[in-house]
N, C-alpha and C positions, 0 to 999 in steps of 0.2 A: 504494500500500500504506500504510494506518494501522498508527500504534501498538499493534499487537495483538503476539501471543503468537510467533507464524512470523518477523515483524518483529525482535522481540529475540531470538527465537535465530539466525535468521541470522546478527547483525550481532554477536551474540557469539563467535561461531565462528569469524569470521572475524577476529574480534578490531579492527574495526569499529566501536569505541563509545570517546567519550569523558568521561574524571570532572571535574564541576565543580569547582573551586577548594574551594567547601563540602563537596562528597563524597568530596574529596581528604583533607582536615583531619578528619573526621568518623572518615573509614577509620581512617586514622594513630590519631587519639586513641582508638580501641575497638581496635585491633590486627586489625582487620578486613580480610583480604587483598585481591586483585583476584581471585584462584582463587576464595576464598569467594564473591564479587560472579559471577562467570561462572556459579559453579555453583548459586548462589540463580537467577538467571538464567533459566538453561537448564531449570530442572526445576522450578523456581515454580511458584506460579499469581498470576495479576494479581487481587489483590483489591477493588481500587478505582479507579474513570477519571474524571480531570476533564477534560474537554473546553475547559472554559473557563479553567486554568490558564494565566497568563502567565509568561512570552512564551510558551511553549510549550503544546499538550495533554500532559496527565501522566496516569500509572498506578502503582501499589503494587504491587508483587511482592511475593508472600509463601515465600520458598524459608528452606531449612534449613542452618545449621551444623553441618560434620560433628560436632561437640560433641554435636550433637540440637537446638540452641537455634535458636529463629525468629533469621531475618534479613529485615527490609524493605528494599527497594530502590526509590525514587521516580526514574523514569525519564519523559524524552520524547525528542520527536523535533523535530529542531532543525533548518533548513530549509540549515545549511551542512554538508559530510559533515567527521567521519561525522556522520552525522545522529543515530545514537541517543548518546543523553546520559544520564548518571546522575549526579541530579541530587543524591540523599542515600543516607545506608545508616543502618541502626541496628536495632537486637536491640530489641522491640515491648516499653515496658514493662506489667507485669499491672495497674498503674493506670489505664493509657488503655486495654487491651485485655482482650476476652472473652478464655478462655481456649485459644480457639481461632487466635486471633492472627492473626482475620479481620474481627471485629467491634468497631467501638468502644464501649465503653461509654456508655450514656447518662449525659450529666453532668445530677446533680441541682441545681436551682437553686433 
């Protein structure tokens, strides 16, 4: 089983999944829960996949704060259990994002 969508909910559910050092500090400094993080999770949608991400393959979840406000979630899966990892979290700002909070904008050069 790949890093897909079935993948991270199971292993949310189960409660299955562990935060990076970085995703740990990240959370903390945005007041951003691990309930927030499950429930971005579970009900997301992955909006972007790097396959070539190191060490791991990575994906962008795009789930919501009960607030209303976008939450990102940069996950992979890590070849020790649990294997899923989360990797960052952060609320998508409208400088780097479409308004859709799916799309990056194109940086003009």
């Amino acid at each position: 089983m790949g890093l897909g969508k079935s993948f991270i909910i199971e292993n949310v559910k189960k409660n299955n999944f562990r935060l990076t050092e970085h995703a740990t500090i990240q959370r903390l400094e945005r007041n951003i829960t691990i309930e927030d993080i499950k429930q971005a999770l579970i009900t997301g949608d992955i909006i972007e996949r790097n396959p070539k991400s190191k060490p791991y393959p990575s994906c962008l979840v795009l789930g919501w704060l009960r607030s209303g406000d976008p939450l990102h979630v940069k996950c992979s899966m890590g070849t020790e259990e649990p294997k899923l990892r989360i990797v960052t979290v952060y609320e998508p700002s409208d400088e780097e994002w479409e308004s859709d909070y799916k799309t990056r904008k194109k940086v003009m050069r």
